[in-house]
ZAMARGU-4260 file (C-alpha; in steps of 0.2 Angstrom, whole numbers, plus 5000, padded with zeros to 4 digits):
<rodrens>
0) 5445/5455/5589 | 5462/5455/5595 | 5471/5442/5603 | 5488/5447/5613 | 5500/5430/5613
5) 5517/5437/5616 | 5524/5453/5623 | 5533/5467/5613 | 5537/5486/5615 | 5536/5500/5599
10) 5531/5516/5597 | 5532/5527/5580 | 5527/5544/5575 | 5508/5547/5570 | 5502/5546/5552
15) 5489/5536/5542 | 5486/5532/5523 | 5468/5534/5518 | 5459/5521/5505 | 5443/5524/5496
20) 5435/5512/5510 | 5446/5512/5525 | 5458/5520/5535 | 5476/5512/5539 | 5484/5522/5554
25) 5502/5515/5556 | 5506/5523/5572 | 5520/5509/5579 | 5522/5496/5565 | 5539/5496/5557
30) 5533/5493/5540 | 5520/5506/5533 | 5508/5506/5519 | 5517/5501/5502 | 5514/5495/5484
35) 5519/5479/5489 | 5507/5476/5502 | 5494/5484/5490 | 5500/5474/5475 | 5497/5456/5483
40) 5480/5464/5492 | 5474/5467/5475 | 5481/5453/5465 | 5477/5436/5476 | 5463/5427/5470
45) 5452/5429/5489 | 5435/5431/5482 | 5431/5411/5483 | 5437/5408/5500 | 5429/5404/5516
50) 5444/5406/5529 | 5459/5417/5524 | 5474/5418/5534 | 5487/5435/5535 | 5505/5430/5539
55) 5515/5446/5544 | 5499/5457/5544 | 5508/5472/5549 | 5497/5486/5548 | 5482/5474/5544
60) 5481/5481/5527 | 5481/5465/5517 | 5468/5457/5528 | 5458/5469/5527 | 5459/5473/5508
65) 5455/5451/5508 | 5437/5459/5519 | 5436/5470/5506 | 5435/5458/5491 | 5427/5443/5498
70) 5414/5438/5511 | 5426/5426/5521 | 5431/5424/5540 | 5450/5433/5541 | 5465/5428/5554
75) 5477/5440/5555 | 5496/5434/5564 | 5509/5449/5568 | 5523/5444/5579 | 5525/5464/5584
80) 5515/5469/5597 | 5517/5488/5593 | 5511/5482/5574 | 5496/5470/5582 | 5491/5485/5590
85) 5490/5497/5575 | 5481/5482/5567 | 5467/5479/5577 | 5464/5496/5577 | 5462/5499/5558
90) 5451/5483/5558 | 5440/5489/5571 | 5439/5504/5562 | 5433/5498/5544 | 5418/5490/5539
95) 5424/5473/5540 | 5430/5475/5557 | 5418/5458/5563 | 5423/5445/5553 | 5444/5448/5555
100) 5454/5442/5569 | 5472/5448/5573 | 5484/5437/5584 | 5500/5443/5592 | 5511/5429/5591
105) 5524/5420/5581 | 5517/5411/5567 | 5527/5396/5571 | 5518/5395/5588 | 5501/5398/5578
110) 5503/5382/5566 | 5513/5372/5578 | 5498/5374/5591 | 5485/5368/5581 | 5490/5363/5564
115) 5472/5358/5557 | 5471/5361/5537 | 5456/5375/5539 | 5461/5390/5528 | 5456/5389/5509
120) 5469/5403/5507 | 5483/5412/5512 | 5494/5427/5510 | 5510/5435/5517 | 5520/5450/5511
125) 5535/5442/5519 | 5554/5448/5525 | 5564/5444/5507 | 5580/5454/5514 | 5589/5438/5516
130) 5608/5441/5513 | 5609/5460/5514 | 5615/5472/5528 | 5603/5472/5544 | 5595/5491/5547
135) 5601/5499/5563 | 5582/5499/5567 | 5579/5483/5578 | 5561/5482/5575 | 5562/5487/5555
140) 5576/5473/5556 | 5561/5458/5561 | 5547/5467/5553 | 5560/5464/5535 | 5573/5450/5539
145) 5571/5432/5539 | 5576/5431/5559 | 5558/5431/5562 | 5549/5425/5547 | 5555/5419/5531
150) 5549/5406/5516 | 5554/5389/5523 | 5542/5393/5539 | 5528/5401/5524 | 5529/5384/5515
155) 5529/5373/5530 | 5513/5383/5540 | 5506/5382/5526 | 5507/5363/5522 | 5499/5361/5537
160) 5483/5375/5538 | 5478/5375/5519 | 5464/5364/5513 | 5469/5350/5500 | 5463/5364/5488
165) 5469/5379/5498 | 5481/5393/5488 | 5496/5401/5496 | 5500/5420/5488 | 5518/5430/5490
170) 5525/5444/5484 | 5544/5443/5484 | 5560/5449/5473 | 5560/5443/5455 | 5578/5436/5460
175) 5572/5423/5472 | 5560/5414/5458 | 5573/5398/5458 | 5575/5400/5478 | 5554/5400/5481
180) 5553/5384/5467 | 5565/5374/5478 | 5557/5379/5496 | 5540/5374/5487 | 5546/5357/5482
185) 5552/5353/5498 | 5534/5356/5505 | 5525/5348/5494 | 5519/5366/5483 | 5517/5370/5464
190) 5517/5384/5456 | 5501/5390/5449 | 5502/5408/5445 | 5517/5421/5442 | 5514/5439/5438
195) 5533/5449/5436 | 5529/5466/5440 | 5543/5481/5433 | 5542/5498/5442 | 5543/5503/5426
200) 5536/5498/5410 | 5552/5491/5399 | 5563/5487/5412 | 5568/5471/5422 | 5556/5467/5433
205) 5559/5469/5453 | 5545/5458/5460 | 5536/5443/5458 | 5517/5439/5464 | 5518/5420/5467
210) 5503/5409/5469 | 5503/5391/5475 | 5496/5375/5476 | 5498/5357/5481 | 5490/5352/5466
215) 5497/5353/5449 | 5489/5365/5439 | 5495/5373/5421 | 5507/5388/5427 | 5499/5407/5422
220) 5511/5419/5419 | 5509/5437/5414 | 5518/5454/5418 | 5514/5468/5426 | 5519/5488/5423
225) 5516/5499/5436 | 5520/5517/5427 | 5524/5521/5409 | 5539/5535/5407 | 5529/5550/5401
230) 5513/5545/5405 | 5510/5538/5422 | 5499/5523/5429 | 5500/5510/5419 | 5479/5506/5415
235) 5484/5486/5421 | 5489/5494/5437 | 5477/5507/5438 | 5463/5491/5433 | 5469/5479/5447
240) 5470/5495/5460 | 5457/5508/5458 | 5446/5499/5470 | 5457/5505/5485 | 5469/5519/5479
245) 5460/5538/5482 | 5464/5544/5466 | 5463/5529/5454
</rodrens>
C-alpha cells in the first residue's frame, strides 16, 4: 500500500540491486542500496515484534528485510516522493508486499498526527552528515543531512509511537556515540545494545549499530569486522548477512 501525503519531484537513472528474496529497484531515490542499510536490516532484533516502523525507508530495503525476518505489520515513512515511489514499488514486488505500508510524508507530521504508543519497534538509517559540506545534489542533500531528519526528531517520534517495551535501532558514525547518549537522555532512552562495526578488521571502527530502550537494561556490547585484509568477509558478517546478500 502506498499512501502519498506530500508532493515532491526526482527522477534517477535505472538500476536495481537484487537479494536472494527480493528485488530493490532504486530508480529515483537519492540514496541506493548500501552496507549500512544492510547492516541495521540484518542486525535489529525485529523477529518479536508485532508493528514495526521504517523512519527514512528510502528505497524500502529495511522494511522490507524487517518482512523478511518476522511476521509483523510494517509502516514505511519517506519524505521524498521520488524515494516513496521506488519504494512501494519494490514492496509490492516482493513477497511481503501485504503486510507493509509506505507513507509519503514528513515523519514529524506522521508522529505529530497521531502520537499513539503502537509500534514494538523501530528503525531508521538516518542523515548523520551533521557538520559537513552540503553535496550540490539537493535531493542527496535531504536524503543525508539533518535538514530533514535527524536524531533529536528520531528520539522524540519515538518517545511517542513505541510501546512501554518498544526498541528503537540506528546505525550512525562511531563519532556520535556521546552525542546519541545525550539526545537519548533528554527523551527518556537507554542504551541497550551497541555493535562498533570496522570496515576493516584491526582498525578503528566507522559505525555504530545502536539499540534503545526506555527501560534500563544491562548494555551489550560486541564488535563487528566486515572484511579481513587477505581473506575477505569476515564469517560474523558473512553469518549476520548470508540470508539476503546473492553470494554469501
Amino acid at each position: 500500500m502506498f499512501i502519498l501525503q506530500s508532493e515532491s519531484l526526482s527522477a534517477m537513472a535505472n538500476s536495481y540491486f537484487q537479494f536472494k528474496q527480493f528485488t530493490i529497484y532504486q530508480e529515483r531515490a537519492a540514496m541506493r542500496v548500501g552496507t549500512d542499510g544492510v547492516l541495521l536490516g540484518a542486525w535489529s532484533r525485529v523477529e518479536p515484534s508485532r508493528r514495526i516502523l521504517d523512519v527514512g525507508t528510502g528505497t524500502g530495503l529495511i522494511a522490507i528485510m524487517a518482512a523478511q525476518r518476522s511476521l509483523a505489520r510494517i509502516d514505511a515513512v519517506e519524505l521524498d516522493f521520488g524515494a516513496a515511489c521506488d519504494a512501494a514499488r519494490n514492496v509490492q514486488l516482493s513477497p511481503w508486499g501485504d503486510r507493509i505500508t509506505v507513507y509519503c510524508t514528513d515523519f514529524c507530521n506522521f508522529y505529530q498526527k497521531d502520537s499513539v504508543p503502537r509500534y514494538h519497534h523501530i528503525v531508521s538509517n538516518p542523515p548523520y552528515f551533521v557538520e559537513s559540506l552540503l553535496p550540490p545534489d539537493q535531493k542527496r542533500e535531504k536524503a543525508r543531512h539533518t535538514g530533514s531528519l535527524d536524531y533529536e526528531i528520531l528520539f522524540e517520534g519515538a518517545s511517542r509511537l513505541l510501546l512501554p517495551e518498544g526498541r528503537l535501532s540506528l546505525i550512525a558514525p562511531a563519532d556520535m556515540e556521546e552525542y546519541l547518549l545525550f539526545v537519548a537522555m533528554l527523551y527518556g532512552f537507554y542504551p541497550v545494545r551497541f555493535t562498533y562495526v570496522s570496515g576493516i578488521w584491526g582498525r578503528a571502527p566507522k559505525r555504530l549499530l545502536s539499540e534503545w530502550s526506555m527501560r534500563r537494561n544491562p548494555l551489550e556490547t560486541n564488535l563487528l569486522s566486515i572484511e579481513k585484509k587477505g581473506i575477505g568477509y569476515t564469517a560474523e558478517y558473512v553469518a549476520l548477512t548470508r540470508d539476503f546478500y546473492l553470494k554469501m
